[in-house]
N, C-alpha and C positions, 0 to 999 in steps of 0.2 A: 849520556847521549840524549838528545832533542826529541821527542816524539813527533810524530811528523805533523802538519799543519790540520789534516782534514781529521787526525785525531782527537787534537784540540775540540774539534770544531765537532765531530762526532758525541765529545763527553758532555758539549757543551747542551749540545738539542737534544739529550739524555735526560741531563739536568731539566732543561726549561718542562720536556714532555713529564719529568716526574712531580715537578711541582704542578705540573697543571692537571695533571692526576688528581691528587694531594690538596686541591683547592676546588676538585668540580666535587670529589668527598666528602668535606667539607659544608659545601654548600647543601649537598643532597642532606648531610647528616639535620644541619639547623634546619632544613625544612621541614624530614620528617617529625624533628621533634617538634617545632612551632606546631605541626598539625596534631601532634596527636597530643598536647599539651590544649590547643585550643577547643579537640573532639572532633575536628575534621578528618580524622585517620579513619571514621566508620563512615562518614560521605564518601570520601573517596572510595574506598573498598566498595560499596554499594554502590557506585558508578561503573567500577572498575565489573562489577560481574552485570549489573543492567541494562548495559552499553550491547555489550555481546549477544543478549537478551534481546534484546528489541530490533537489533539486526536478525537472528534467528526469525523472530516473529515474523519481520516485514519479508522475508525473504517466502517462509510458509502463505504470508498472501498472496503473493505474485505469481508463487506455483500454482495455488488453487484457483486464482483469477485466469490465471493463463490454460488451464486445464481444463476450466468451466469455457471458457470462449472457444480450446477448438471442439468442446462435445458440442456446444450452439452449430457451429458452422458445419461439422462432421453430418449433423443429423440435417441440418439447411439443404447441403447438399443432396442428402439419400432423400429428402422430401420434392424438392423441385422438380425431379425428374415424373415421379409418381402423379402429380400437380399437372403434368404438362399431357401423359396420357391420359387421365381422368378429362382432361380439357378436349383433346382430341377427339374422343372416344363419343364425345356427345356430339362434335360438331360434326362427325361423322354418322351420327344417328338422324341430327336434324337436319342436315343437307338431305338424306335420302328418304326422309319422310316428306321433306317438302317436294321432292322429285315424284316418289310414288302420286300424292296427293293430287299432283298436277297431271298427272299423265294419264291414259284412261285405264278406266279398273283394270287391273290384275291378279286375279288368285294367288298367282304365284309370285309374282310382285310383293304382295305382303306379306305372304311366307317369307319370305326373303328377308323383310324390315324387321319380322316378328323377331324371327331366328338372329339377324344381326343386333338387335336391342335386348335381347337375353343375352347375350353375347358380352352385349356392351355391360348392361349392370352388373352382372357377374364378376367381368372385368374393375368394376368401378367397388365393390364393395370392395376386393383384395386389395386395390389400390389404397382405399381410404382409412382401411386396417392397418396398413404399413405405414400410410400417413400418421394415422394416430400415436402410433407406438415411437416413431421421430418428434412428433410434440409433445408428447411424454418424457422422451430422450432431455428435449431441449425445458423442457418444467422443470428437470431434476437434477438438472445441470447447474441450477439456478441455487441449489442449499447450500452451496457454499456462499453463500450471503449471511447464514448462522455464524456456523464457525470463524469467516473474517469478520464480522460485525465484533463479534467478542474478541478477536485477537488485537482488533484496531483499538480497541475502545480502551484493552486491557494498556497496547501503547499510550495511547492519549491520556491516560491516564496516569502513567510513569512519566513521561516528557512533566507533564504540570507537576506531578511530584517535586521532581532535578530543579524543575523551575524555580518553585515555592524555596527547595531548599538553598538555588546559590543565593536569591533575591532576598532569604533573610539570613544569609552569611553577610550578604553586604552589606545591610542595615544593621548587623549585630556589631560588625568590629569596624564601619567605614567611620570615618570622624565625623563627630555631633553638627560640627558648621556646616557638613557637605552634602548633607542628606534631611529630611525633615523625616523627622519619626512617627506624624499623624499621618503622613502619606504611604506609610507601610504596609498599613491593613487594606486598603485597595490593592495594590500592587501583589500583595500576597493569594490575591483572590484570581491573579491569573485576565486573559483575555475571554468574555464573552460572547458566545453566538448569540444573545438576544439581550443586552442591556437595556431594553426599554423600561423606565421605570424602576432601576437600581441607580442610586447614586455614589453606591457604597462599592462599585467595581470597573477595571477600565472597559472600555469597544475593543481594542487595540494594544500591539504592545507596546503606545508608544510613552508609555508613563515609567514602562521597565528599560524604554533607551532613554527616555531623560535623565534616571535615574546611573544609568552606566554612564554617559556622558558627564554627568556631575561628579563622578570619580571617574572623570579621566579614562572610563575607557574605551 
């Protein structure tokens, strides 16, 4: 008896899906071995955990950036108001001494100024205590400029790592006609913040895209 048609047709994209299994296998296999015959099996693995790595880090700066900005604003906040009474408090002192001054004497009058400008200082010392303790707030808010200073640095300094290390895979295995081997030791030197007066490093990266370019990629 015939097996029906979409059986046929079922064994067939069986077939096809197990070869194509069978060949992406394959493929995967000659790669790991090319890499770990060539020593790239420990680049790879050291990407594979510093990649992770350098996302954790930048992710730890953005909390503590973002946590330092709302203590700035938290403490801006509790100061402005204190700022705006300490403001008051004088103009309220020196409108009524320019009132007493002009008007004609009063004993009691001054008792009045006396008492509302104790009043006021009083008021202003508290104030400027609480102020202080918010610029204080917002000074210390600021040390997290240690600890990211070092985490960033610690990045910037794994990125040029990865760098160094694809820019001389390419020059180790790219073909001798397609790459010039004197122009390696600049390009390994990465992009500088102040190349004035080195000749021996690029400004830019643009000697590491010349270089990808020139192989094709």
């Amino acid at each position: 008896m015939r097996a029906p048609a979409h059986d046929e047709v079922a064994k067939a994209e069986a077939g096809e899906h197990d070869e194509m299994l069978a060949r992406v296998g394959q493929i995967t296999r000659t790669l790991h071995d090319s890499l770990r015959e060539l020593g790239l099996d420990k680049v790879v693995e050291k990407a594979t955990h510093d990649i992770p790595d350098v996302r954790e880090r930048l992710n730890y700066v953005a909390r503590m950036t973002e946590q330092a900005a709302q203590r700035v604003l938290n403490a801006t906040d509790a100061a402005i108001p204190l700022q705006e009474r300490i403001d008051a408090g004088a103009d309220e002192v020196l409108n009524g001494w320019n009132a007493a001054l002009k008007a004609p004497f009063s004993e009691a009058n001054y008792r009045d100024m006396a008492t509302l400008t104790m009043q006021c200082l009083i008021d202003m010392r508290t104030d400027t205590s609480a102020t202080k303790q918010q610029l204080l707030e917002i000074m210390m808010a600021q040390d997290f400029q240690d600890l990211t200073g070092q985490v960033i640095r610690k990045v910037t300094d794994l990125a040029h790592g990865l760098e160094q290390q694809l820019v001389q895979l390419l020059l180790d295995y790219a073909p001798s006609e397609m790459v010039k081997r004197d122009s390696g030791s600049s390009l390994l030197n990465g992009p500088q913040i102040n190349p004035v007066n080195k000749s021996d490093v690029v400004a830019d990266q643009s000697q590491v895209d010349d270089l990808l370019d020139s192989l094709g990629f």
